[in-house]
N, C-alpha and C positions, 0 to 999 in steps of 0.2 A: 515365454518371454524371458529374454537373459536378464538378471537381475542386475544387469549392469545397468541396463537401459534408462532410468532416469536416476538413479541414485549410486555413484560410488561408493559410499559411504558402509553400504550393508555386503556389497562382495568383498570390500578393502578393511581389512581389522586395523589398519595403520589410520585412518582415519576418522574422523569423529569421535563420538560415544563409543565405548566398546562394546562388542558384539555380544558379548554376553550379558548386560545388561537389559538385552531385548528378549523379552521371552518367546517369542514368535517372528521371525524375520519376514517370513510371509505376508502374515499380519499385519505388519508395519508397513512392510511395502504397498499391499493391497489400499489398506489406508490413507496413505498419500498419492496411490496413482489415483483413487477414488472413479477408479476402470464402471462404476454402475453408474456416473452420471454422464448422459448423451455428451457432454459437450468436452469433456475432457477426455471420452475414449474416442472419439472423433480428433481430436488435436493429438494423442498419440499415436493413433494407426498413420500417421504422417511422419511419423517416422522409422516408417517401412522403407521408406525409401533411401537409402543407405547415403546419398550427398544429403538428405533434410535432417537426419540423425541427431547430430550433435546440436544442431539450432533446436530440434524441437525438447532435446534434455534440457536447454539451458533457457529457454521460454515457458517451459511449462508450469515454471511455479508464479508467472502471468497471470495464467488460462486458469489453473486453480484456482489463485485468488476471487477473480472472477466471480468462477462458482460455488467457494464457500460464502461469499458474501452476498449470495443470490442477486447478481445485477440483471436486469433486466431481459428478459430471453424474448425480444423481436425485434425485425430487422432495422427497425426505429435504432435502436441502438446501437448498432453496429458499427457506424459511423466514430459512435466515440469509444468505441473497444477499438476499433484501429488506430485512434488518433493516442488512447495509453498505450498500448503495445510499441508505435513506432516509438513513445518518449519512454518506455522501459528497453528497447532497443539500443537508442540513442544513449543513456544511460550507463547501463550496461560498456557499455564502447568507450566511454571517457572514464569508467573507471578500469575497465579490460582489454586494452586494446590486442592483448596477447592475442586473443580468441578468432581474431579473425579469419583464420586457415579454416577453422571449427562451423563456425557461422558462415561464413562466405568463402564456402572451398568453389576450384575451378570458377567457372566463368558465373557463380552468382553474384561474383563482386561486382564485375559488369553488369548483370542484370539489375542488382540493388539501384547502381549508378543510373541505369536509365531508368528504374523507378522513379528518383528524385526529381527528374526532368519531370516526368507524369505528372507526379502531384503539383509542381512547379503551375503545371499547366493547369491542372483540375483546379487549382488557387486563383488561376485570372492574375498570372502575372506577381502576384504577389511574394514576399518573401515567404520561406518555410517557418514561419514563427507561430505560437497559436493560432493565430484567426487565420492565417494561411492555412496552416494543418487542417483546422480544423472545413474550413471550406473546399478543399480537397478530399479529404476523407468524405462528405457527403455528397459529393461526386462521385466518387469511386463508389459508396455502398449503392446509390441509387441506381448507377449504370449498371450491380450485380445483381440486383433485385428478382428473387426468384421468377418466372414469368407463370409459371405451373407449379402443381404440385409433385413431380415425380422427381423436382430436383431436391437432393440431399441438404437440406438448410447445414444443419451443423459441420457439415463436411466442407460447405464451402466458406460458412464464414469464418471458420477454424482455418481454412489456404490463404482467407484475406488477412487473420489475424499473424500467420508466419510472416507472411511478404513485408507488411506494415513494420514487425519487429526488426527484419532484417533491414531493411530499407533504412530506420532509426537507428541500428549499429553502424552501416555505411554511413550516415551521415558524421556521426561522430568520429571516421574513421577514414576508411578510404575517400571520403570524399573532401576530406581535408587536404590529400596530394593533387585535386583536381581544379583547376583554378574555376573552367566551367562551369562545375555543380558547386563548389565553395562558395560561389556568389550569390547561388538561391537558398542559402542557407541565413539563419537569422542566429549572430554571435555563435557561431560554429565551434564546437567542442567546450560549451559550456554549459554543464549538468542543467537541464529543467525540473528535478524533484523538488528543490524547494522553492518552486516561484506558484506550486499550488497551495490554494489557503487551507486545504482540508488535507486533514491524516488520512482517510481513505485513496484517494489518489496521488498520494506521497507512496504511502504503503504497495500500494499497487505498480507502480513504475520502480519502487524497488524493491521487488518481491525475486527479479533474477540473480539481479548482482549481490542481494543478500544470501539466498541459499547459494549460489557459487562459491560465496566466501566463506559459509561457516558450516553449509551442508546441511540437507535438510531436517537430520536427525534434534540440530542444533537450534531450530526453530521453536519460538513459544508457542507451546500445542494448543491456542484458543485464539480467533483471529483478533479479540480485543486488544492483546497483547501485542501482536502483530502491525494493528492499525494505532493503538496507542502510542509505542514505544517513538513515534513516528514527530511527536509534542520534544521529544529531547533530542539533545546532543547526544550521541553516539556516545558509551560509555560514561556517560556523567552519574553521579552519586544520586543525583537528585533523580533521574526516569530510572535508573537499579529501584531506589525509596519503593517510590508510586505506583510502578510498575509490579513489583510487590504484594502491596497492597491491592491491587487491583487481580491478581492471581490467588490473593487469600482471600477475599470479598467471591471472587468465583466459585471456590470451595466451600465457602459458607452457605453462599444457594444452591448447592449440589450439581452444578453446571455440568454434565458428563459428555457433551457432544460440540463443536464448532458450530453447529446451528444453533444451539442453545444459549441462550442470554437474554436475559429481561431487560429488554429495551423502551418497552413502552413509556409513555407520559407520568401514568401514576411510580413506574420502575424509576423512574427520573430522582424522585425523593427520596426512595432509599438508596441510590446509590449517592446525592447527597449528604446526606444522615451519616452513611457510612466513610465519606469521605470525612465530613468535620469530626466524626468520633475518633480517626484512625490521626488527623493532624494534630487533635488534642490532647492524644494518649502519646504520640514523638515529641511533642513538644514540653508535656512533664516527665518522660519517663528515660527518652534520650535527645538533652539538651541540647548535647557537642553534635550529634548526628544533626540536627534542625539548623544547629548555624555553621558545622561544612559546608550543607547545602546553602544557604544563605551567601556564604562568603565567593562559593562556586559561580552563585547567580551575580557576583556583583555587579555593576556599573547597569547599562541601557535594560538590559532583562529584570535586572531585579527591579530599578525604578520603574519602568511600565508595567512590572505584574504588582505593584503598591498600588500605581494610579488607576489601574482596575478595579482592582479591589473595592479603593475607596471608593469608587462609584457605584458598583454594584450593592456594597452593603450598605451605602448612603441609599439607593432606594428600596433595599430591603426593610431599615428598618432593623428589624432584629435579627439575628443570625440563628436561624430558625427554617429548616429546609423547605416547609411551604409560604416564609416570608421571601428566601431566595433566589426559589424558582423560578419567578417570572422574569425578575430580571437577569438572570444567566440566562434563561433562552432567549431576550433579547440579546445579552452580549454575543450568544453563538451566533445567532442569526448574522450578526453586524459581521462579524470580523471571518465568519467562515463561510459568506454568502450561500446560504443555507436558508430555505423556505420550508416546504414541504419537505421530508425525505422518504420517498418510498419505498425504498430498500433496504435489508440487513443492513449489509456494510456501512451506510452512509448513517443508521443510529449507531451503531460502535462507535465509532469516529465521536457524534456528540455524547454519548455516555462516558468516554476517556475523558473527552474533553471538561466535563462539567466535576466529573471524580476527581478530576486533577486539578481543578479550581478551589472545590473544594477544601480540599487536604490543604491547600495552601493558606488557605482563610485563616485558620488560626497560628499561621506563624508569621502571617504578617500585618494582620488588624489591630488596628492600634486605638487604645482606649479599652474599657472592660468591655467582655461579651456580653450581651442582654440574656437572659436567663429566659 
């Protein structure tokens, strides 16, 4: 496999990290194609075929995510693997529209374009907006539904996951010259990343046009990082902080693998614990760093993470990590429509979430701490 194939970055010395700094390029590559798990060497060997090439280099850090975050592997699921990939498509497209040639060479532009009519139609009429999407999409998986066992499961939901992605760049893109297909679109070329309430499916819709832009080498090697970072503003001082600490908290539990993370319930309190010891050693030891952040967050952000605050440690009581437990998993619950989470990825998501509550507790609780 030419090692151009999903990563420029390791045949190109002008790019990214420098090449010497990797001690093994193999290694590194082998690593992020993660070629030993079924569903991710199935989503590459699709791009054997010399027009799905460059769509499948520039979705495939989708289809990863996916599977470092272990989501759910049956076809129950599927539906909403295609319904992220088309809004990491879509994405993808309002921030790239360069790529088009790349994505949609010769006639799949057309083919995208009649995709959208499909779903159009799998939707019942409706606009392509979530609940359209999403009603569509479980259309589509259920009409692909294996019938037997001799069909290749990953193989084809890996073909539904390209078309989905492709189909969500066309929307963003060519089908904005289309008056037709523009009309079954809902607010056409306006990013949906942030209109989901959880860092997991932020992260995951922007998992292409992130590594597009900074290359894969340039990505935080633990997906907490990945799915955290996802809580800030793009270069702000304040997710640099947190994010931080959240990479030093990792090394202190000896964390050596992306599947690795102590996420469980009892895990919940130390990564509390660890958040209020980390905000109250920034806040004696570097003052001016706690109120850039502060000054960064002014106005609507900083007022609603106060009025949180004060509700949360108003029913805690004491600022005391098994005093504040219960009620930050109510807050999560509330605000990130979050019940049960069966899966890796979606505790990442609340472990960032509550670490980053944390840390904030003592630089903006007002009144003494209760001992």
């Amino acid at each position: 496999m030419s090692q151009d194939y999903i990563s420029p970055d390791i045949s190109n010395p002008s790019a990214g990290s420098p090449i010497v700094e990797c001690p093994d390029r193999n290694q590194l590559l082998g690593h992020y194609l993660r070629q030993e798990d079924p569903v991710c060497r199935a989503f590459l060997q699709l791009g054997a075929n010399p027009p799905d090439f460059e769509a499948v280099r520039l979705f495939f850090p989708y289809v990863r995510e996916l599977c470092v975050c272990l989501a759910p592997r049956k076809w129950s699921s599927v539906s909403d693997c295609q319904f992220f990939a088309y809004i990491a498509g879509h994405d993808l497209g309002c921030r790239h529209p360069e790529l088009q040639e790349a994505i949609l060479p010769g006639e799949e532009g057309a083919g995208a374009k009649r995709r959208l009519k499909v779903l159009h139609e799998c939707a019942q009429g409706e606009q392509l907006n979530q609940r359209g999407l999403n009603l569509a999409f479980d259309a589509v998986a259920e009409s692909y539904r294996p019938k037997h066992d001799r069909v290749d499961v990953n193989a084809l939901a890996c073909a539904l996951l390209l078309k989905s992605a492709r189909a969500g760049y066309a929307a963003s893109t060519v089908a904005l010259t289309d008056p037709a297909v523009c009309e079954l679109l809902h607010e056409p070329g306006k990013p949906f990343r942030r209109r989901f309430p959880a860092t997991l499916e932020q992260a995951l819709v922007a998992a292409p046009w992130r590594t597009h832009e900074s290359g894969w080498l340039a990505l935080p090697p633990h997906p907490l990082l990945r799915v955290a970072r996802e809580i800030y503003p793009d270069g702000s001082l304040e997710g640099k902080t947190v994010l931080g600490f959240l990479e030093e908290h990792l090394q202190l539990l000896g964390v050596k693998s992306e599947r690795d993370c102590p996420t469980g319930e009892l895990d919940l309190l130390d990564w509390v614990a660890a958040g209020l010891a980390f905000g109250r050693r920034l806040k004696r030891e570097q003052p001016q760093l706690v109120a850039d952040i502060l000054k960064e967050c002014a106005g609507r952000r900083l007022e609603t993470s106060r009025s949180v605050i004060r509700q949360v440690t108003g029913k805690a009581g004491k600022l005391k990590p098994l005093n504040l437990i219960r009620p930050l998993l109510e807050w999560y619950g509330e605000v990130h429509q979050r019940g049960e989470l069966p899966f890796y990825g979606q505790r990442l998501g609340r472990v960032g979430a509550l670490a980053d509550f944390a840390v904030w507790i003592p630089w903006v609780h007002e009144g003494k701490e209760a001992a």
